[in-house]
N, C-alpha and C positions, 0 to 999 in steps of 0.2 A: 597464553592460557587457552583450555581448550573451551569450547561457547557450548552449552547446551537450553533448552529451553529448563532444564533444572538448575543450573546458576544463573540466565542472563534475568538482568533485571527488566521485570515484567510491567507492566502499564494497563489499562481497563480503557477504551472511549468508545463514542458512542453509546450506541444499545447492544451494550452485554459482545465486545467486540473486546481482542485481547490483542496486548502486542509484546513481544519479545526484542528488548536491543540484544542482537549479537556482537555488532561494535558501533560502537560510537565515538564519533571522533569529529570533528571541524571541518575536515577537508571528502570523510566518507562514511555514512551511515549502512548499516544492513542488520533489518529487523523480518524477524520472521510473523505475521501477523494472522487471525484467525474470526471470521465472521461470520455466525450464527446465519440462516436462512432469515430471509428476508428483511435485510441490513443493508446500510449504504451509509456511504463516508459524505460528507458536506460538497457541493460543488466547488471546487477552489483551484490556483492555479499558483506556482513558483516563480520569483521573478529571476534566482541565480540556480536555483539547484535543477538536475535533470534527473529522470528517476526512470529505473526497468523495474518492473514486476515482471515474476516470474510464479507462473501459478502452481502450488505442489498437489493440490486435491481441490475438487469440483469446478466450479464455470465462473468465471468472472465476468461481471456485465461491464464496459467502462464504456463512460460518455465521455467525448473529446471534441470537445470546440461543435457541438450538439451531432454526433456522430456515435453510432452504434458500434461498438467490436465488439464483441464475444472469444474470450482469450479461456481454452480449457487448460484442464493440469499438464503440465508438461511443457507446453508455450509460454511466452516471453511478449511483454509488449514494451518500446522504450517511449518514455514522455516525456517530449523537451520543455526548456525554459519555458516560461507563456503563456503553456500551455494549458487552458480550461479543462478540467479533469474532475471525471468524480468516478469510484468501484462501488459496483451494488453486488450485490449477489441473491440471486431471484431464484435458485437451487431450494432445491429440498434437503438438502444437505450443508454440512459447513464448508467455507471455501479456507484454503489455506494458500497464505502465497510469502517470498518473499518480497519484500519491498527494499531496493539500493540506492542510494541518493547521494549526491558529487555535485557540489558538495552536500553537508548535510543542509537540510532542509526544515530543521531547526528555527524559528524563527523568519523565512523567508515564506511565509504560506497566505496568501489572500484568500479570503475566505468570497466567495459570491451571493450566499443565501444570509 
């Protein structure tokens, strides 16, 4: 079946932050996800799943193990197992990215704050 953000089953977290499943499934997730200006996801880290974002529109800020990258639209960054991780987005605009995770990463989430 063909996935768009008008079939996939949608989700709300955070602040006013939206996410799209495109597939979901036990062994690999890919959700297209969308986050207002000046938003950020929890610090937290994977203990099995490993995840690439891949940013479609504005600038993602990610902290990694207390380290800065700045990943714009178009780029890719991959996050392994263990890995301490949070996305902000400090834009004036909305960031859009997809998020892919192997497995999914469903219930494998430590949270840090």
């Amino acid at each position: 079946m063909k996935k768009n953000l008008e079939n996939a089953e949608q989700y709300k977290w955070g602040n006013n932050c939206k996410g799209w499943h495109l597939l979901k499934s036990d062994g690999l997730s890919v959700i297209e996800e969308l986050m207002p200006p000046n938003t950020s996801e929890v610090k937290h880290y994977h203990t099995r799943a490993q995840q690439f974002f891949y940013i479609l529109k504005g600038e993602a800020v990610f902290e990694l193990n207390n380290d800065i990258v700045r990943v714009l639209a178009r780029e890719g960054i991959h996050i392994g197992p263990q890995t301490v991780h949070q996305i902000r987005n400090e834009g004036k605009e909305d960031l859009e990215f997809l998020v892919i995770s192997e497995p999914t990463a469903k219930g494998d989430r430590i949270e840090m704050e």
